[in-house]
C-alpha positions in Angstrom: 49.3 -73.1 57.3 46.4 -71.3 58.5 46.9 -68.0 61.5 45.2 -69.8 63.9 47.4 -72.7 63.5 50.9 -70.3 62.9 50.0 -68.6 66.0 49.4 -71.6 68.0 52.8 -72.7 66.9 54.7 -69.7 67.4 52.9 -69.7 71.0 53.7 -72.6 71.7 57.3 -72.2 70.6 57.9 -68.9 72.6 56.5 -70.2 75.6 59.1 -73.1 75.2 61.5 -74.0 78.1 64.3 -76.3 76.6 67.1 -78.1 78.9 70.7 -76.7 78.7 74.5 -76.8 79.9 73.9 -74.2 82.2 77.1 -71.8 82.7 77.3 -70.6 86.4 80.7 -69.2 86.4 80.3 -67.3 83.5 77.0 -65.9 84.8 78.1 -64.9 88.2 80.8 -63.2 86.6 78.4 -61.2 84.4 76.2 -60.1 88.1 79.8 -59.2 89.5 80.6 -56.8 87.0 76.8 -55.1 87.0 77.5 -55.3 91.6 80.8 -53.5 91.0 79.6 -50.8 88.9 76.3 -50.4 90.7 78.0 -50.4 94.1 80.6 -48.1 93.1 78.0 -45.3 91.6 75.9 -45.5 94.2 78.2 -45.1 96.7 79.2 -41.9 94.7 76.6 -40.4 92.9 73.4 -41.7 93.8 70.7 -43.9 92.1 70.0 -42.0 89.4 73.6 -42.6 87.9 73.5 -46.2 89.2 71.1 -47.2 87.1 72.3 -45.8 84.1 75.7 -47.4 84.5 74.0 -50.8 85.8 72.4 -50.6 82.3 75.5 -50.1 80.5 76.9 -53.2 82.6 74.1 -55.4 82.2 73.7 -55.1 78.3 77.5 -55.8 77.9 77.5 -58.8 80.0 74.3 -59.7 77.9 76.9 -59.1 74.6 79.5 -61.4 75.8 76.8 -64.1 75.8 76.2 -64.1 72.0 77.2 -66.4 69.6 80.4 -65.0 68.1 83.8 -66.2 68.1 85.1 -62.5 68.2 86.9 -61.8 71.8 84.2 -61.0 74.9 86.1 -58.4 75.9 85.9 -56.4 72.4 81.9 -57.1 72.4 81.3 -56.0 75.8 83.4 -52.7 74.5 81.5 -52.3 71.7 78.2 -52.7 73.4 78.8 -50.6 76.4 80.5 -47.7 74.0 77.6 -48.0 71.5 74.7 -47.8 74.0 76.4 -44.4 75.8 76.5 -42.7 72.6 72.7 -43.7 71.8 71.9 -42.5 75.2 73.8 -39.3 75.2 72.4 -38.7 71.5 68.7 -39.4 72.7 69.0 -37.1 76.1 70.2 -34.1 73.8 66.9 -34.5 71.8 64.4 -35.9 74.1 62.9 -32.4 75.2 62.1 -31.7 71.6 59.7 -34.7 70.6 59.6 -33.9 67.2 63.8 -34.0 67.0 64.0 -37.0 69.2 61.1 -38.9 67.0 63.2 -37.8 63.3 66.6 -39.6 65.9 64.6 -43.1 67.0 63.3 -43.5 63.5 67.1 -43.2 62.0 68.5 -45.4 65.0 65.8 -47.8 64.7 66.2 -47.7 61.1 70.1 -48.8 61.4 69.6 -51.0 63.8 67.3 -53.3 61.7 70.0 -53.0 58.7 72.5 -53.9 60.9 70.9 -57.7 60.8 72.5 -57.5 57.3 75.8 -57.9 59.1 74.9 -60.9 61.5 72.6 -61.7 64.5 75.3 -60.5 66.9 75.3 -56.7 65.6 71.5 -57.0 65.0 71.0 -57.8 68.7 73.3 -55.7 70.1 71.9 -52.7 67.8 68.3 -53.7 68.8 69.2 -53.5 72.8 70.3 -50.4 72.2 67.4 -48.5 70.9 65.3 -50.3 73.3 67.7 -49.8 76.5 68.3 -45.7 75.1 64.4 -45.0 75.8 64.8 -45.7 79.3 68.3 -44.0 80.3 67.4 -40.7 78.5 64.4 -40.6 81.3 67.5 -40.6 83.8 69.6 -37.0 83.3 68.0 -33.7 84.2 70.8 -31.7 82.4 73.1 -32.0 79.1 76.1 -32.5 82.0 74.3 -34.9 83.9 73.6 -36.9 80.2 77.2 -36.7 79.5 78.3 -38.2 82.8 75.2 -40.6 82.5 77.2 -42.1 79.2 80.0 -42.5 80.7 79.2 -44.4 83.4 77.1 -46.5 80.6 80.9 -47.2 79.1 82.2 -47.5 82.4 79.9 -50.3 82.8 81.0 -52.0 79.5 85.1 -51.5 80.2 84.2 -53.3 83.7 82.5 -56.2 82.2 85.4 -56.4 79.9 88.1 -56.3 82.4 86.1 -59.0 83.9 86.8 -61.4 81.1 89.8 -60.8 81.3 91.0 -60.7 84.6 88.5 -63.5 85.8 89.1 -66.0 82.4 86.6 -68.8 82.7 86.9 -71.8 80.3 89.2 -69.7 77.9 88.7 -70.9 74.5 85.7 -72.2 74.9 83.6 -71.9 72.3 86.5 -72.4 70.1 87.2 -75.9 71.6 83.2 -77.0 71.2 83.1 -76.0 68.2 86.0 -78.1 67.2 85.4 -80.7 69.0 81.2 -80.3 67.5 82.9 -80.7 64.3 85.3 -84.0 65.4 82.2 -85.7 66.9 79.5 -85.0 64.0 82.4 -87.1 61.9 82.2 -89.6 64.4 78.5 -90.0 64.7 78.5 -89.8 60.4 81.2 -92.8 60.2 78.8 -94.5 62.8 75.7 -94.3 61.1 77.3 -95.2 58.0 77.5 -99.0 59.2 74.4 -98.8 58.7 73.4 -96.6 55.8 76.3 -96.3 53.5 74.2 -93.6 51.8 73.4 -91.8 55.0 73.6 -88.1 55.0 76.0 -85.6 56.5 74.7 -82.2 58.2 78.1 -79.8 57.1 76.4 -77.3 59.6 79.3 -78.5 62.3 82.0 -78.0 60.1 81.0 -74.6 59.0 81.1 -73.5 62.6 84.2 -74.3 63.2 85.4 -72.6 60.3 84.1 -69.8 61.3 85.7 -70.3 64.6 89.1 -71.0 63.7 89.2 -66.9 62.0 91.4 -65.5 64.8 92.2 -62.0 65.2 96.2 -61.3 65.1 96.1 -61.3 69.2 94.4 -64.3 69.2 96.8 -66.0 66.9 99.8 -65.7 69.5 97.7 -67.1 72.1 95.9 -69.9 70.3 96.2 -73.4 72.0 98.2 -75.2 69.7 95.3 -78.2 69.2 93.5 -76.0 68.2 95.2 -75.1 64.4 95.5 -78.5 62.6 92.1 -80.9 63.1 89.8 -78.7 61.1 90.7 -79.0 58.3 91.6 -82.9 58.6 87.7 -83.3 59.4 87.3 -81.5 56.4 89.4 -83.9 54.4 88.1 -87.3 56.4 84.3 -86.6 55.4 84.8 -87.5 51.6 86.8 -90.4 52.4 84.4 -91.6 54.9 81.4 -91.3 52.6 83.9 -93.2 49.4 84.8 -95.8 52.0 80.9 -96.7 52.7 79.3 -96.2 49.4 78.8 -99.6 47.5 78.4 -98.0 44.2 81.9 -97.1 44.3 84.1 -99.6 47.0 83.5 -102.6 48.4 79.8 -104.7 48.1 77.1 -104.2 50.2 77.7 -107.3 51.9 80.6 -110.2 52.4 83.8 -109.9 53.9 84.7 -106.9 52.8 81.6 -104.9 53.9 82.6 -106.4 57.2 85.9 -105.0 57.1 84.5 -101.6 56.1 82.1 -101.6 58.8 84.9 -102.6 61.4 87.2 -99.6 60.2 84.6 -97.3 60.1 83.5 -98.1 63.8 87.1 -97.5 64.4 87.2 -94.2 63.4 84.1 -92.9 65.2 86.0 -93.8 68.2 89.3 -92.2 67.6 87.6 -89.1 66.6 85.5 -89.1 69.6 88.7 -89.6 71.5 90.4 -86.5 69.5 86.8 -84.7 70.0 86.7 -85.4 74.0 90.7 -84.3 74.2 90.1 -80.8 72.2 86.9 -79.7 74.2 88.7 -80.3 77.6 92.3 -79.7 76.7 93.8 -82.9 77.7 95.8 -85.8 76.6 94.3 -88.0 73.7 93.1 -91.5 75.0 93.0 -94.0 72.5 91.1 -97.2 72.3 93.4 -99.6 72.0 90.5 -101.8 69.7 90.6 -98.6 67.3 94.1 -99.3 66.9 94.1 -102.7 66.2 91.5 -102.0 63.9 93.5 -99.4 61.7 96.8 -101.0 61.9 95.9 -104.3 61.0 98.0 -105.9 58.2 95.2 -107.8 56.5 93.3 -104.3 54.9 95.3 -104.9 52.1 94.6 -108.6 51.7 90.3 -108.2 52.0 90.3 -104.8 50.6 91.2 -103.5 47.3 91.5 -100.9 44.6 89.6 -97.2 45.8 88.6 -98.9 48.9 92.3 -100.1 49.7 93.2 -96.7 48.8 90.3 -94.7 51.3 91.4 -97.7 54.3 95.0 -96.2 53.8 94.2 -92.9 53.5 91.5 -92.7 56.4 94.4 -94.1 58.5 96.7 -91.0 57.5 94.2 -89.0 58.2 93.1 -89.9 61.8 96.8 -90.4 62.7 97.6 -86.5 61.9 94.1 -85.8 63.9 95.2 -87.6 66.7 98.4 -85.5 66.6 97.0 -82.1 65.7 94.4 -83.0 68.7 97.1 -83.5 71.4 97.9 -80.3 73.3 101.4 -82.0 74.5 104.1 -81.3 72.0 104.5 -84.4 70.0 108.6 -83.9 69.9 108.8 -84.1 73.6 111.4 -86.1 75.1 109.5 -86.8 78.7 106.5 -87.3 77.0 105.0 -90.7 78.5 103.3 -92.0 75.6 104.7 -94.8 73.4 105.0 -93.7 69.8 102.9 -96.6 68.8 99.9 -95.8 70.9 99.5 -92.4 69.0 100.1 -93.4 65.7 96.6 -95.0 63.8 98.2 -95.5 60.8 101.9 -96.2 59.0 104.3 -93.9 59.0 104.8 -94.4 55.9 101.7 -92.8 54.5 103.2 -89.3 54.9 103.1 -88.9 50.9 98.8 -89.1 52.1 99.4 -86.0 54.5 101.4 -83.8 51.9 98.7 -84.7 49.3 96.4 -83.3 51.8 97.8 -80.8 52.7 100.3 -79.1 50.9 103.0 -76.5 51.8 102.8 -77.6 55.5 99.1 -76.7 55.8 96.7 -73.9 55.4 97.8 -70.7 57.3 95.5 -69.0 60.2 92.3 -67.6 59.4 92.4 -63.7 60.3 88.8 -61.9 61.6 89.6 -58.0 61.0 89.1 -55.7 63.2 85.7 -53.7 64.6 87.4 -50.5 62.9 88.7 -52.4 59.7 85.0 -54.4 60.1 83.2 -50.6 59.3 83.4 -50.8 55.4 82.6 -54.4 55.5 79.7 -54.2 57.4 78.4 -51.0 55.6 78.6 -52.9 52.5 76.7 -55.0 53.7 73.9 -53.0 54.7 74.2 -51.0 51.6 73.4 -54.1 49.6 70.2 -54.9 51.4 68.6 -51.3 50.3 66.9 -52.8 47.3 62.9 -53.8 47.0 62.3 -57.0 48.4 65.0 -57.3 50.7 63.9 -59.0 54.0 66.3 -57.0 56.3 64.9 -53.5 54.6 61.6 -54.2 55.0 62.8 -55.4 58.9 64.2 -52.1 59.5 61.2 -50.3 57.8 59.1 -52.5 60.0 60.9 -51.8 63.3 61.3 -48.3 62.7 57.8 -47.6 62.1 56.2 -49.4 64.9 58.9 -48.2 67.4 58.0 -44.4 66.3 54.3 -45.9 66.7 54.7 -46.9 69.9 56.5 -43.8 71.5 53.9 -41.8 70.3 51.3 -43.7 71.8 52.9 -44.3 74.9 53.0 -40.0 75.1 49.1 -40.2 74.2 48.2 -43.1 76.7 47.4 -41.6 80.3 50.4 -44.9 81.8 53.6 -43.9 83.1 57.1 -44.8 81.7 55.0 -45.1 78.5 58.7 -46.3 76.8 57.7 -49.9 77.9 55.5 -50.2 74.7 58.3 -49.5 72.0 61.0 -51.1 74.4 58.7 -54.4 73.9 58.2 -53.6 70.2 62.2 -53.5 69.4 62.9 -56.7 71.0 61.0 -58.4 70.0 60.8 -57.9 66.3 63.0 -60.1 64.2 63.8 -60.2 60.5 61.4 -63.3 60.1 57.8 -63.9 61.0 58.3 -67.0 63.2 61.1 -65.5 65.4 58.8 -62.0 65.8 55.2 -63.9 66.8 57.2 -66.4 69.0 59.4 -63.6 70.8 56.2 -61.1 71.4 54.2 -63.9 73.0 57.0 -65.3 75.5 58.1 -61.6 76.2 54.4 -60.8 77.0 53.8 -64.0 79.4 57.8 -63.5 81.1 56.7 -59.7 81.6 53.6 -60.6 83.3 55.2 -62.9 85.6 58.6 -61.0 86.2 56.6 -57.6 87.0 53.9 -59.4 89.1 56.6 -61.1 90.9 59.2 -58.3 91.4 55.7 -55.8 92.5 54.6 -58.1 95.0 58.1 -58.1 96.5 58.4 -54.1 96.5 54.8 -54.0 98.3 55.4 -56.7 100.8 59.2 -55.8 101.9 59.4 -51.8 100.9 63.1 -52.5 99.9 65.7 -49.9 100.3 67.9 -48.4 97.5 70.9 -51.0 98.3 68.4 -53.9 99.0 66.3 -53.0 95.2 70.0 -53.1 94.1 71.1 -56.0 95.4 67.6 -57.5 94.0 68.2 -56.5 90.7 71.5 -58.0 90.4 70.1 -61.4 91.9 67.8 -61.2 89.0 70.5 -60.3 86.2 72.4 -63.2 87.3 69.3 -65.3 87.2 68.6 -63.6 83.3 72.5 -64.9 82.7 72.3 -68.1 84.1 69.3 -68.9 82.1 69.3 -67.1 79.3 69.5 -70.2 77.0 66.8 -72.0 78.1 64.3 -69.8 76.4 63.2 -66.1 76.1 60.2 -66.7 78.0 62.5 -67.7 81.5 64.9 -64.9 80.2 62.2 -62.1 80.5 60.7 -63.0 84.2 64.1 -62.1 85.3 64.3 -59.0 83.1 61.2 -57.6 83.9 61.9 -57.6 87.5 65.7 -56.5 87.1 63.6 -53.1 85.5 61.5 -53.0 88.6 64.4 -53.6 90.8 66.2 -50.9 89.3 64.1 -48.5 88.9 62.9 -48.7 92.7 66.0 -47.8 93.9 65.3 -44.2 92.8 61.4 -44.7 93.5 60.6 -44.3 89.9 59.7 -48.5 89.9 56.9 -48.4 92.4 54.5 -45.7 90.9 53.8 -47.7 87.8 51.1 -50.7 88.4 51.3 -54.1 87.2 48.7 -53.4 85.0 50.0 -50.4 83.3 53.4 -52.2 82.6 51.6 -55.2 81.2 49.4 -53.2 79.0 52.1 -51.1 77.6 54.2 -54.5 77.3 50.9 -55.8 75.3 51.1 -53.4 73.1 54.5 -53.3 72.1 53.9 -56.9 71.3 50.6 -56.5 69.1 52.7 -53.5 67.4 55.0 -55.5 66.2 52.6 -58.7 64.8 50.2 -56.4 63.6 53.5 -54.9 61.5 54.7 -58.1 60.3 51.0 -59.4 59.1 50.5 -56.1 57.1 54.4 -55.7 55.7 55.7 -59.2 55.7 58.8 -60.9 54.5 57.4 -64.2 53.6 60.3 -66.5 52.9 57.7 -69.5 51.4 57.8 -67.4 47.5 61.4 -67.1 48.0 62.1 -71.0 48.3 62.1 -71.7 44.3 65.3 -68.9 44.4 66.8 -70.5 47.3 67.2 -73.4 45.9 68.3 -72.5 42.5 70.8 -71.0 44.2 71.4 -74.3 45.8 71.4 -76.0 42.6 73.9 -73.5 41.0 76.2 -73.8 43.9 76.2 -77.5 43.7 77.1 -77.5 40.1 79.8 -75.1 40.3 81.5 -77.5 43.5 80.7 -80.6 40.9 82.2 -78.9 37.5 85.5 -77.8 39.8 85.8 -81.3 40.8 84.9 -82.7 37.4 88.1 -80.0 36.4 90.5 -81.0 38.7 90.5 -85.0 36.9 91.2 -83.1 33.5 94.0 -81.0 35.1 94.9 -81.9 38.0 97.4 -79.6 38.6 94.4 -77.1 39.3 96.1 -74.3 37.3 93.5 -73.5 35.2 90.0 -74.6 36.7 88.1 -73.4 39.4 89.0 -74.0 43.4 87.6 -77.3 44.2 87.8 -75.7 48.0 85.8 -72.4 47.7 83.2 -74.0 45.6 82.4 -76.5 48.2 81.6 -73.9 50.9 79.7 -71.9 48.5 77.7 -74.7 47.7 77.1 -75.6 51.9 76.5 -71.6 52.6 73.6 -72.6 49.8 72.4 -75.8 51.2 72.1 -73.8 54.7 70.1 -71.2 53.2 68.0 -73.4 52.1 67.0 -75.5 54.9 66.8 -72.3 57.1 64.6 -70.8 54.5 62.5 -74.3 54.7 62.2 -74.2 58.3 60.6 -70.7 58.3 58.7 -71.1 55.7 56.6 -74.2 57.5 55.7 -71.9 60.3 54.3 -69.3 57.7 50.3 -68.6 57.6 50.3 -67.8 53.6 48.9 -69.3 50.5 51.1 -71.5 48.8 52.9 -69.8 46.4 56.1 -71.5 46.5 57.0 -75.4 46.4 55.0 -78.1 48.5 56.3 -79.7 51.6 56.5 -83.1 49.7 58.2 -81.1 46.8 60.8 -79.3 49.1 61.2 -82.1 50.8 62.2 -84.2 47.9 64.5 -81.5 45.8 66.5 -81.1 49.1 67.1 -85.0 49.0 67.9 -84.8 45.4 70.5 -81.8 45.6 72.3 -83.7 49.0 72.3 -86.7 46.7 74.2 -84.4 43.8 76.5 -83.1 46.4 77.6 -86.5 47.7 78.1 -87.7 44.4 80.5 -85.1 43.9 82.3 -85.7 47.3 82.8 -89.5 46.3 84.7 -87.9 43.1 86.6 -85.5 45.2 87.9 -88.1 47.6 89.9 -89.6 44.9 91.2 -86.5 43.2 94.3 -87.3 41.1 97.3 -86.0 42.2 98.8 -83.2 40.3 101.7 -85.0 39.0 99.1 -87.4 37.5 98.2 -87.6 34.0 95.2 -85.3 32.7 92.1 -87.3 31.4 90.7 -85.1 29.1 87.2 -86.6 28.8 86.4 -84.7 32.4 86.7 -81.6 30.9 83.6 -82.2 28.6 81.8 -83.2 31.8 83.1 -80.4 33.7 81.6 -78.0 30.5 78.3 -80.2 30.5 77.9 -80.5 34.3 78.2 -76.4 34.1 76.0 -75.7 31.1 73.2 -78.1 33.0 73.1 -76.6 36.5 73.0 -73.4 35.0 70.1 -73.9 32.5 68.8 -75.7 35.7 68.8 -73.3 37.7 67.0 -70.5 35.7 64.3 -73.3 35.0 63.4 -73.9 38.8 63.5 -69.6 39.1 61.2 -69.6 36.4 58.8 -72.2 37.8 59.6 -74.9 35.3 60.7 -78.2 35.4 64.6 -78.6 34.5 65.6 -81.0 31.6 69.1 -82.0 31.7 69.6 -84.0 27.9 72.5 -82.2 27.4 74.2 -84.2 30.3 72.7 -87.4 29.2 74.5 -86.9 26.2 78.2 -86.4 27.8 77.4 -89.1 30.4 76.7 -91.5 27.9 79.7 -90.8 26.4 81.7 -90.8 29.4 80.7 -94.6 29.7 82.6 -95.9 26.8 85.8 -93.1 27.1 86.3 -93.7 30.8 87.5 -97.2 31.9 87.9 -96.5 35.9 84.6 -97.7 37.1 84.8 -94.7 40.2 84.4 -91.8 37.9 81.6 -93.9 35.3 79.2 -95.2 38.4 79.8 -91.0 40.2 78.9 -89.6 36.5 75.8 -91.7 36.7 75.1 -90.8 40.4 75.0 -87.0 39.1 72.6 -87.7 36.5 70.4 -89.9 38.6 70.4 -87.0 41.4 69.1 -84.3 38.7 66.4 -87.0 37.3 65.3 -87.3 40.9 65.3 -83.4 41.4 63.1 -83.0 38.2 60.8 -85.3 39.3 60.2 -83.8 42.1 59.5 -80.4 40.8 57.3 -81.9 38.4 55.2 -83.5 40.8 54.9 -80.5 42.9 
């Protein structure tokens, strides 16, 4: 793609406004929190103070809006506690420029490193730098800075209190993420109907894995729907996908398609019907059709063999997600529903469930906590100081063009000269995409929000309480809409700055055109940065998906395993290696999607190539899942011909892998060899026809490459 065209796209993509479930609860109670801190230090210490701590309150309100499934309270903590001890540190060394530079290139610096930890801690880390070069213009004395912190936490502990005192929607984003999950099964057992190859997007089910890790507080007071049906989405998927797929159950077409296609329209609707009942917290409301459909007697007499076996266990399945998805205690004596209405399947197909899931279940997912969370994330960040790290060369990036822009802003005869590396820090992102599209909708939202917010201060010559009650309008307008795009976001930020500054009559001496310009050049700081120290992700994608490749063939060799021991003893977790392989296909599409947006030379793979090694490697993956949903069980007699496919699947992927890194085309005759071989020693036709789907995926993966 050529600049002119990248920049066009990333334009066009900042300047976006998309259409969201807006939150007005949640954002009123975010403006609350910054009125009752900004009331209360006015009232007491004047503006000055106020709108330090209506910093504090506004960046931790802006914390509990990111997407982590760690408590709001702790992240409006951690951002109010983090941004007083940047803005304490930065007052103590702001009268010495060269001292204060040496501390905004090391805060700067860890703040783009802390994007090794996650998005959440990157952003937060980012505000802070940005937010610090404004409140250390606020104190006039080191007592003054001290108490200016402390309001900043004050600010944070209020916004906290807030969530808890004033709960709206507890749970939330646990429940939609659930329920995200329940309903992507539903829409995949829709759409196989249709397409019995179609393909699955785990992206659903990884979030609400990552939901369901609870800290040990949040494990007493987790709802109890909402332990159980995440992991029985996990478990329906494969036999979904075995259910549909002609090449190992019933025929494309006849009467036992027909029956396949009537249970599988069953199921989307009782797992929209456990979806709906998690995300809301109510009662599950069957469709009485579904029911029919799954407790029919005559699956046994048009189905038969695996696809008997995937009808009966499906059944198991929904019924214990229809359970786990009930908030009402199932044991209850009062409770008004008929035991029949619940159940989707015979209660006889418990030995299904303790096949399942064994031992009662999995136990709770613990997060750690932020103190126990230190080593991990410094880890973290320790492993990304090596060359050619995309978060290292971020925070050497963001560091340098922040340092840049303070100077400049000293040199540059504008006020409040902190505008241009405020810009800069925000909008700067480890990839180019994210960094062009942020500085082009921050520029056009600051233009608007100042011109707006300026042309109120000239025309009504607000007061301190009126700029303050101004400012908060605007903060709740940043928090009601902060999800419809950065563009909308920054009008209302760039007049809550004007707003807030007034109150003290710092706001009104700057111009619109000096804020703009400075905002300007923040922005052009940090493309100019990216064009002349990128990170392009386009050379990386060979590695990205090698790693994909490797992480498919470990998930297919533990699978391959489990047939020639299926008491697991000995091989690899069937379990781990399946997320490892979806944390690599998710890389890899992510790395795809940045990579199209990218104004370099090819150096990579082709979008016809990528395009085509991604279908190939989901093909590989599903082949695997059709062999997973008929794992024996582990009383069940060993075959010992899938050990040598386990060995050959291994060896293959490997060699595989460390062709495609080394920009050749894979060969894979060792497994033609073994799956030859497993023709004539295997009778089951299941495992023969998925043996051949694995081969058939890598030949199709080859071919691609070699095209490219």
């Amino acid at each position: 793609m050529s600049w002119l065209r990248a920049l066009k796209e990333t334009a066009r993509s900042g300047l976006a406004v998309e259409r969201r479930r807006l939150s007005p609860l949640i954002a009123a109670r975010g403006a609350l929190g910054l009125a009752l801190v900004m009331g209360f230090s006015l009232a007491l210490f004047g503006p000055a103070v106020a709108a330090a701590s209506a910093f504090g309150a506004f960046q931790a309100a802006i914390a509990t809006f990111q997407r982590s499934w760690r408590p709001r309270p702790t992240l409006a903590l951690a951002s109010g506690g983090s941004l007083a001890v940047s803005t304490f540190l930065g007052y103590l060394t702001g009268s010495h420029t060269v001292l204060f530079l040496a501390l905004l290139l090391l805060w700067t610096f860890l703040s783009g490193l802390a994007w090794a930890v996650g998005p959440t801690v990157g952003i937060i880390a980012s505000s802070n730098v940005a937010i610090m070069l404004v409140t250390i213009t606020l104190p006039t004395s080191v007592a003054d800075a001290a108490g200016h912190a402390a309001m900043i936490f004050t600010g944070g502990l209020v916004q906290a209190a807030l969530v808890v005192l004033l709960p709206v929607r507890p749970w939330g984003a646990q429940r939609d993420a659930l329920a995200d999950a329940l309903a992507a099964e539903a829409d995949y057992a829709r759409r196989l109907r249709h397409d019995p190859v179609a393909p699955f997007d785990p992206v659903p089910l990884m979030n609400a894995r990552s939901a369901a890790a609870v800290t040990a507080r949040q494990a007493r007071r987790r709802p109890a729907e909402l332990h159980g049906p995440r992991r029985l989405a996990e478990r329906i998927r494969p036999v979904l996908a075995s259910l549909a797929d002609p090449a190992v159950g019933a025929p494309a077409e006849g009467p036992r398609r027909d029956r396949v296609r009537e249970l599988l329209a069953a199921a989307a609707e009782v797992l929209d019907a456990a979806a709906r009942a998690v995300r809301h917290g109510e009662p599950v409301r069957l469709p009485p059709g579904a029911v029919a459909a799954l407790r029919t007697p005559d699956t046994g007499t048009i189905l038969s063999g695996r696809s008997h076996r995937a009808a009966l266990r499906l059944a198991a399945l929904l019924d214990d997600v229809v359970e786990a998805a009930d908030p009402r205690t199932p044991t209850a004596p009062d409770d008004p529903v008929p035991d029949d209405a619940r159940s989707v399947g015979a209660r006889a197909l418990r030995l299904f469930r303790r096949a399942e899931l064994p031992d009662g279940g999995p136990a709770a997912r613990t997060r750690p906590s932020l103190l126990r969370l230190v080593p991990v994330a410094v880890a973290k960040a320790r492993s990304e100081l090596r060359p050619g790290s995309p978060v290292l060369r971020h925070a050497v990036r963001v560091s340098a063009v922040t340092a840049a822009g303070y100077l400049l802003g000293l040199v540059l005869p504008f006020g409040h000269g902190y505008w241009a590396p405020m810009a800069s820090v925000m909008v700067m992102r480890p990839d180019f995409s994210q960094t062009y599209a942020r500085s082009v909708a921050r520029f056009g939202g600051t233009l608007v929000g100042v011109a707006l917010a300026s042309a109120v201060v000239q025309t009504a010559h607000p007061d301190t309480y009126l700029s303050a009650g101004l400012a908060v309008l605007c903060a709740f307008g940043m928090y009601l809409l902060m999800r419809t795009g950065y563009a909308v976001s920054q009008v209302c930020v760039a007049a809550y700055v004007v707003f807030l500054l007034g109150m003290e009559g710092s706001g009104i001496s700057q111009t619109v055109r000096d804020r703009v310009l400075l905002t300007l050049l923040g922005g052009l700081l940090a493309m100019l940065a990216y064009a002349v120290y990128p990170a392009w992700e386009t050379p990386r994608l060979r590695g990205r998906l090698a790693d994909w490749l490797a992480a498919s063939g470990r998930y297919a060799t533990a699978v391959a395993a489990r047939y020639a021991d299926p008491s697991g003893a000995a091989g690899p977790d069937v379990r781990e290696a399946l997320l490892s392989a979806r944390a690599a296909r998710v890389a890899w599409h992510d790395a795809v999607g940045r990579a199209v947006h990218e104004p370099v030379r090819h150096r990579g793979l082709s979008h016809a190539a990528a395009e085509g090694a991604g279908h190939a490697l989901a093909e590989f993956g599903r082949a695997a899942m059709l062999l997973e949903a008929h794992l024996p069980e582990r009383d069940a007699e060993p075959l010992p011909a899938a050990a040598g496919l386990a060995e050959a699947l291994r060896e293959a992927t490997e060699r595989g892998a460390r062709a495609v890194r080394e920009r050749r085309v894979p060969e894979w005759d060792g497994l033609r060899e073994t799956v030859a071989a497993w023709d004539t020693e295997v009778a089951d036709p299941l495992l023969r026809k998925a043996a051949r789907l694995l081969l058939d995926a890598l030949d199709e993966l080859s071919t691609s490459l070699a095209d490219a």
